[in-house]
C-alpha positions in Angstrom: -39.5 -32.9 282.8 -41.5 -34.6 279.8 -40.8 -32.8 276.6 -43.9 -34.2 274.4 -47.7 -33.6 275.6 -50.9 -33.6 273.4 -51.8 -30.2 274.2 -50.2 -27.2 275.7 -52.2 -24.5 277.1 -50.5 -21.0 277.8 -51.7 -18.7 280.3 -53.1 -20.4 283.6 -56.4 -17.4 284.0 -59.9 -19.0 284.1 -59.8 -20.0 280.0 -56.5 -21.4 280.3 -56.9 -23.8 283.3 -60.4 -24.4 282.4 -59.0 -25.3 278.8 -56.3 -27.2 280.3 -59.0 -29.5 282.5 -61.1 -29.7 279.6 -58.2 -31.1 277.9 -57.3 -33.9 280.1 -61.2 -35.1 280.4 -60.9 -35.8 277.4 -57.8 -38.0 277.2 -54.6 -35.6 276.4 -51.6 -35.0 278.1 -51.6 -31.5 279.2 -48.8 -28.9 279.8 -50.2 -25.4 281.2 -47.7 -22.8 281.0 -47.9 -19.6 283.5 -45.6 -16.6 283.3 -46.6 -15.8 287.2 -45.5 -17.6 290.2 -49.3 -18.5 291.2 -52.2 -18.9 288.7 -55.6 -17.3 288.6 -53.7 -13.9 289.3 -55.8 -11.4 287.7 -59.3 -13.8 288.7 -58.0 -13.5 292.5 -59.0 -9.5 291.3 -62.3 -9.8 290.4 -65.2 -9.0 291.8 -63.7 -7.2 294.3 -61.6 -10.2 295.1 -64.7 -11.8 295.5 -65.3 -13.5 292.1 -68.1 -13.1 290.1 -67.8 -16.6 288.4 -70.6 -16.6 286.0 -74.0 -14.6 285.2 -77.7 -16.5 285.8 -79.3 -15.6 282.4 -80.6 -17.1 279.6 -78.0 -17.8 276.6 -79.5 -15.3 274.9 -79.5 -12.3 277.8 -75.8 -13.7 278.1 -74.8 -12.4 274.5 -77.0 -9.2 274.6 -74.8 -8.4 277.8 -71.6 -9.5 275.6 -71.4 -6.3 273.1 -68.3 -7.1 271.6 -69.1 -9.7 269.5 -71.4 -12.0 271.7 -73.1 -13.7 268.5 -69.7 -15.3 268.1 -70.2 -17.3 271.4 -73.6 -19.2 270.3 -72.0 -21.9 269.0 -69.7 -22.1 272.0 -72.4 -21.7 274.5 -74.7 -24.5 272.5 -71.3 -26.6 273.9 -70.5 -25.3 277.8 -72.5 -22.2 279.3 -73.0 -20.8 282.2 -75.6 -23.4 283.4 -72.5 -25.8 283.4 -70.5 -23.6 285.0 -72.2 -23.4 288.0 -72.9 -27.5 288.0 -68.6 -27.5 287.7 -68.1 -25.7 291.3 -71.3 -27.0 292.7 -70.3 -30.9 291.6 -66.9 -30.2 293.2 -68.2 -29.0 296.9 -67.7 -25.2 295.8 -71.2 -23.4 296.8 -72.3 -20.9 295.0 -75.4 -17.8 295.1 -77.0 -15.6 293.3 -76.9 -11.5 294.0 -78.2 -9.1 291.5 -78.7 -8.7 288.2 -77.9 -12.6 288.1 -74.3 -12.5 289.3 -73.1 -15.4 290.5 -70.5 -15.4 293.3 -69.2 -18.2 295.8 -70.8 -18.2 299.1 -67.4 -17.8 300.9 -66.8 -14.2 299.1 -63.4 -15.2 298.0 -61.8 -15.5 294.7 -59.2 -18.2 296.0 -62.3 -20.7 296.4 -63.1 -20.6 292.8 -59.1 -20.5 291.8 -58.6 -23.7 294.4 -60.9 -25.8 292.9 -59.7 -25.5 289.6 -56.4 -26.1 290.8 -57.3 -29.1 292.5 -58.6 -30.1 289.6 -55.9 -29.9 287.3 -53.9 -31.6 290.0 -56.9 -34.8 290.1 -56.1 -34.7 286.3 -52.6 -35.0 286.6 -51.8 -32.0 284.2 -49.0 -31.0 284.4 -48.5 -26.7 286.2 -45.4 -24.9 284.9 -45.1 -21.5 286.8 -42.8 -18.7 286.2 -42.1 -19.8 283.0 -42.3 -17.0 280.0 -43.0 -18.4 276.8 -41.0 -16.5 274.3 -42.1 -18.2 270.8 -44.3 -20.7 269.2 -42.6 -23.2 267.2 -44.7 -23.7 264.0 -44.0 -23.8 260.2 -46.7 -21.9 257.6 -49.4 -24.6 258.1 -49.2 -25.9 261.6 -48.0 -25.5 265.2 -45.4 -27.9 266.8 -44.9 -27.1 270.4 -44.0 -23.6 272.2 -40.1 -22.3 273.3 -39.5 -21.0 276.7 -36.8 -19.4 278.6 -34.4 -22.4 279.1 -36.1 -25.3 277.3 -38.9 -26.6 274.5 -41.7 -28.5 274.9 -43.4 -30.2 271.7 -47.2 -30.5 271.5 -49.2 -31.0 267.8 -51.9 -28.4 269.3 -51.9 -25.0 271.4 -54.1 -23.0 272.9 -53.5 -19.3 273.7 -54.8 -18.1 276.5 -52.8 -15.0 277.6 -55.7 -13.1 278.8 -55.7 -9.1 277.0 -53.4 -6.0 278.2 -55.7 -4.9 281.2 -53.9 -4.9 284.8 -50.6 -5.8 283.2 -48.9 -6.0 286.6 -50.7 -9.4 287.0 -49.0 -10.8 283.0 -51.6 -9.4 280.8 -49.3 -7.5 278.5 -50.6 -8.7 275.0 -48.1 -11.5 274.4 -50.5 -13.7 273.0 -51.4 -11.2 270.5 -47.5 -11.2 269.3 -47.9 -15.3 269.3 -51.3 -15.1 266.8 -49.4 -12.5 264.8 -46.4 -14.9 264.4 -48.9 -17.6 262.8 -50.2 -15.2 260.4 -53.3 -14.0 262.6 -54.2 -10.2 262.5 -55.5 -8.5 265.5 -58.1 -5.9 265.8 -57.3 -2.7 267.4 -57.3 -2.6 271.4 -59.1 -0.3 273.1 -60.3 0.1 276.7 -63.7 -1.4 277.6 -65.0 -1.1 281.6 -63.4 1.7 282.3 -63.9 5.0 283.7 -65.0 7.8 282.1 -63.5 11.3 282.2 -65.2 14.2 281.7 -63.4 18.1 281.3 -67.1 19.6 282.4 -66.6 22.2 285.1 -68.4 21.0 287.9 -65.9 17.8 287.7 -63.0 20.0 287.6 -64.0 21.6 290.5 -64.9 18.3 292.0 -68.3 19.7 293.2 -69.9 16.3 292.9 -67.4 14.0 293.7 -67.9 11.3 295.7 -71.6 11.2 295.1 -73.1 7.7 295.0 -76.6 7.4 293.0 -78.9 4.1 292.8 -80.6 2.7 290.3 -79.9 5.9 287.6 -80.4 5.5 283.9 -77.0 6.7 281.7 -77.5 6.6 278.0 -74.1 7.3 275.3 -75.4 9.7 273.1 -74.5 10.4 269.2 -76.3 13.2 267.8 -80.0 12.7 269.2 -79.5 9.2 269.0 -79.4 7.2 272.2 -76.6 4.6 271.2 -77.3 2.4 274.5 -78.7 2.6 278.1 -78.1 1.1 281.7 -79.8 1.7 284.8 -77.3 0.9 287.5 -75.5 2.8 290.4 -73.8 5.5 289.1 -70.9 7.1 291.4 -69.3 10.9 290.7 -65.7 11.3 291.1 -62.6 14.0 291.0 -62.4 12.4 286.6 -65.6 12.2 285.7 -68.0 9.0 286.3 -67.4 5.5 287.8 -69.5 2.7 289.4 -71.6 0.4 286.7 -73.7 2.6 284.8 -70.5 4.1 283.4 -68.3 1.5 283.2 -71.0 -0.3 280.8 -71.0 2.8 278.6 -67.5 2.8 278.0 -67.4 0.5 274.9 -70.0 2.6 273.3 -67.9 5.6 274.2 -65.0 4.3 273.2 -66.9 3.2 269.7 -67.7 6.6 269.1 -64.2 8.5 270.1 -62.6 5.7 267.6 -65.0 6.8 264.7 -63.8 10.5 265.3 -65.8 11.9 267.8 -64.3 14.4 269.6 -65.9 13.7 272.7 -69.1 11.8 273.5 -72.3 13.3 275.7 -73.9 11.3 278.4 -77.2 11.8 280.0 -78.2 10.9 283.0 -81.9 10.4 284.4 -81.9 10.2 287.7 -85.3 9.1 287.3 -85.8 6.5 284.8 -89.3 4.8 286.4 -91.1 8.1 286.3 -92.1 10.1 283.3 -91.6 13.6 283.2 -95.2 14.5 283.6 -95.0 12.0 286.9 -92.4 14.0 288.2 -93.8 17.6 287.9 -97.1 15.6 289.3 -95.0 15.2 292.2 -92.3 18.7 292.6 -96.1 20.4 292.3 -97.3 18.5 295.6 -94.0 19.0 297.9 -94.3 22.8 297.1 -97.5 23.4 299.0 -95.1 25.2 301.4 -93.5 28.4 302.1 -90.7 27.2 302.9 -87.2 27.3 300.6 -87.3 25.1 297.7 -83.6 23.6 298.5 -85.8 22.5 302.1 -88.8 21.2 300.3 -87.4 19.5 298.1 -85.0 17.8 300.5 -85.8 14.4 299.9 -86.3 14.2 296.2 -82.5 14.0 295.2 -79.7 13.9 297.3 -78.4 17.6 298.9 -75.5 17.6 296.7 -77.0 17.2 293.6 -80.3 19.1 294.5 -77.8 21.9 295.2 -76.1 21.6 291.9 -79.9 21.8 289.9 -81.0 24.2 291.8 -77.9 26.4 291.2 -77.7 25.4 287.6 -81.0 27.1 287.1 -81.1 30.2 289.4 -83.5 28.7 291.7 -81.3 28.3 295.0 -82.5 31.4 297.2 -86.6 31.3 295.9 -89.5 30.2 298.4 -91.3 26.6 297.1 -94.6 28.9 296.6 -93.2 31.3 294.2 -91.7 28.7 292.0 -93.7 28.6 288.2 -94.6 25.6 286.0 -92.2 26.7 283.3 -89.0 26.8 286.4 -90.8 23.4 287.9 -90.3 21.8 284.1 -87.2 23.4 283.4 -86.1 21.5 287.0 -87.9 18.0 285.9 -85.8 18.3 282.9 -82.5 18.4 283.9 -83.0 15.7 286.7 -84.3 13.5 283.2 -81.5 15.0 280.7 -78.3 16.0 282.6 -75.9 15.4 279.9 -72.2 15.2 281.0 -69.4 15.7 277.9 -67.3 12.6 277.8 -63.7 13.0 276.7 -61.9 9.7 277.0 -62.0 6.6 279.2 -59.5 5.6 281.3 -56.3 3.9 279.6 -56.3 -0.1 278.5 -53.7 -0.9 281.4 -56.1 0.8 283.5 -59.4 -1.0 282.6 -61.4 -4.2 283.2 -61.6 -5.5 280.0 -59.7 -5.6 276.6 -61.6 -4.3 273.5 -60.3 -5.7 270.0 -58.1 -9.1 269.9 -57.3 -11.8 267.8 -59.3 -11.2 264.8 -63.0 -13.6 265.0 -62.6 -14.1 260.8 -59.6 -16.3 261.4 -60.8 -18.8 264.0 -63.9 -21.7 263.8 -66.4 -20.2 266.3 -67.7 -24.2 266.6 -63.7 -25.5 267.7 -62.0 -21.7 268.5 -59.4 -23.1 266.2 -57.3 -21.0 263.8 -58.3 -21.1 260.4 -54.8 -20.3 259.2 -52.5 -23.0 261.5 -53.1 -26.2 262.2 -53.5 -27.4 266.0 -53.3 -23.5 267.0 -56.3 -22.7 269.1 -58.0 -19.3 271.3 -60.1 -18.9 274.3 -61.0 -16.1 276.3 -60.1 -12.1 276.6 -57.5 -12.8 273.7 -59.9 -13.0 271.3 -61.7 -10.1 269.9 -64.9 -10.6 272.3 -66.1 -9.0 275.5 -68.6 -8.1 277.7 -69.8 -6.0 280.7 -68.6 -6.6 284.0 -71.4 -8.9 286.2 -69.7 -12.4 285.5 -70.3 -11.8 281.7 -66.4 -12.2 280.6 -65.4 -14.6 283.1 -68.1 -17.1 281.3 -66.9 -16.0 278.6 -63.2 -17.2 279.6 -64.3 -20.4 281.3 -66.8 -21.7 278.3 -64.3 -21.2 275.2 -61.5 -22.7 277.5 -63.6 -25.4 277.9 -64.6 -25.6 274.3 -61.3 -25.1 273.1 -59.5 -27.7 275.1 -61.7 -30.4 274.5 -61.9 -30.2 270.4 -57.5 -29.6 270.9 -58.2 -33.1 272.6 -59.4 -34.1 269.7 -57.5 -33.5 267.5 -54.3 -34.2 269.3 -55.7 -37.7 269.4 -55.8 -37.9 265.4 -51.8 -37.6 265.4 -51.6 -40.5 267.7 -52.8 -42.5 264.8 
């Protein structure tokens, strides 16, 4: 095999084999560099194995959904955004549609679609794929990179770019070596953390699993500090044998996780099960459906689900009292906990155990215009492995695919300088 390529690209997720096609557009002879026997392991996960490629918002909705850091990407994004993304696959026969909240998925439901037709890509390109192939050391001196050491060989390349994903799933190779590589070069790497995860609460109703399994829609859950409301999402919200899963929570878990880090000892959420209606709305309402004598569990039966109904009801003494003998003060008392039902937060699940790496390869030391390192020459980042990242909903995925593009084509560039 060919020992001397323009660029080498390690880690074949969506930033490295976006990076890597990126790279030969523009004129370099690529190596990409995979650990796994297939690529795109961890994107075959995704979306439920579906692939939610990209988000269809605005640059700026993009970064307000990108909490970790987002503001780094504008410079990125003014390059290769989500707009492109979509005109990638669509220019290359891969249909795509829109679901909510803007997510972006191919029409065939299927990860491999997306995975295929960057592989077929790469192969148009003629870079060249090495699979199952660890590397164990980058080969550099104190100013600049030469080319990367594997298990039985070295290949030479005057730039690299890391692309080795975080330490989330790590069955599928995302166990932090590229944060070892940037630490070899004199990079420092913020603290990891899970981000998309679970929550887990120690409340008593969770221990005793009386909700679990309940699905809500369209439910606002805010991370609290103090009185403070830190952040809010309305999305489905599910209740399980830990604590709380499904969108709503997973979104609050880098708050959560923000707070617990600054010494929290555990963080509150609250949920309002009904965020379009005021509470004066609601009591509007209760006041209407109890025109009956009939129980209150019965006449209220459509206004939450049983479960949860149950739950209120019981949390308030009200679960054996007649719908006429209820009083304003019990009715608000009711109203209020269906608006502020706060539910103690202890932890989140574990890094291996989330979607997304917090923390990474530190934003100070790399160019946000190239994603090069400031501190070794022809060294270069994209995706999860740098300190950035976002909700789930396509937001990290175009996160991954834009900075690989970015970062392959200016390692292009200036592998084309040392041909002169």
């Amino acid at each position: 095999m060919e020992k001397n390529y323009d660029v080498i690209v390690i880690g074949a997720g969506p930033a490295g084999m976006m990076a890597a096609i990126s790279a030969a557009e523009n004129d370099a002879e690529v190596l990409l560099v995979e650990k796994n026997k297939r690529l795109g392991k961890k994107m075959l996960l995704t979306g439920g194995g579906r692939c939610n490629v990209t988000n269809n918002r605005p640059v700026d909705d993009l970064i307000t959904h990108i909490p970790g850091n987002g503001k780094f990407l504008y410079s990125t994004f003014a390059q290769w955004n989500n707009t492109d993304i979509m005109e990638f696959f669509s220019s290359r026969n891969v249909a795509l549609k829109e679901e909510d909240h803007g997510r972006v998925f191919p029409v065939t439901d299927r990860a491999k679609t997306i995975v295929d037709a960057l592989y077929e890509e790469l192969k148009r390109l003629h870079v060249t794929v090495l699979t199952n192939t660890s590397v164990t050391k980058l080969v550099h001196d104190d100013t600049q990179v030469y080319g990367i050491r594997c298990d039985k060989e070295e290949f030479n390349a005057p730039c690299i770019i890391i692309t080795t994903g975080g330490k989330t799933y790590p069955g599928t190779g995302s166990t932090g070596d590229g944060y070892k590589m940037a630490k070899s070069c004199g990079h420092t790497v913020t603290p990891l953390f899970p981000t998309e995860a679970p929550l887990i609460s120690d409340a008593a109703f969770i221990q005793s699993k009386t909700l679990q399994g309940l699905s809500l829609q369209d439910v606002k859950l805010s991370v609290l500090a103090g009185k403070k409301i830190v952040t809010s999402h309305t999305m489905d919200l599910l209740f399980t044998h830990f604590g709380l899963s499904g969108p709503a929570a997973l979104r609050c878990s880098y708050a959560i996780n923000q707070e617990l880090r600054n010494g929290a000892p555990h963080v509150p959420v609250c949920l309002d099960c009904f965020p379009k209606q005021t509470n004066a709305e609601l009591l509007a309402d209760l006041s209407l459906r109890l025109e009956t004598k009939k129980s209150l569990k019965n006449a209220l039966s459509q206004w939450l689900p049983e479960r949860l109904l149950q739950f209120f009801l019981n949390q308030l003494d009200l679960n054996d009292m007649t719908a006429d003998k209820v009083t304003v003060d019990q009715l608000e008392k009711l109203v209020l906990l269906a608006k502020n039902f706060e539910i103690p937060i202890i932890r989140t699940f574990a890094l291996e155990r989330a979607f997304v790496t917090g923390g990474g390869v530190n934003l100070k030391e790399v160019i946000p215009k190239t994603l090069a390192s400031k501190l070794c020459q022809g060294l270069f980042f994209a995706g999860e492995v740098l300190d950035v990242n976002g909700y789930t909903g396509g937001y990290n995925i175009t996160t991954a695919l834009c900075t690989g593009h970015v970062a392959g084509k200016n390692a292009a560039e200036v592998a084309s300088w040392q041909k002169y």
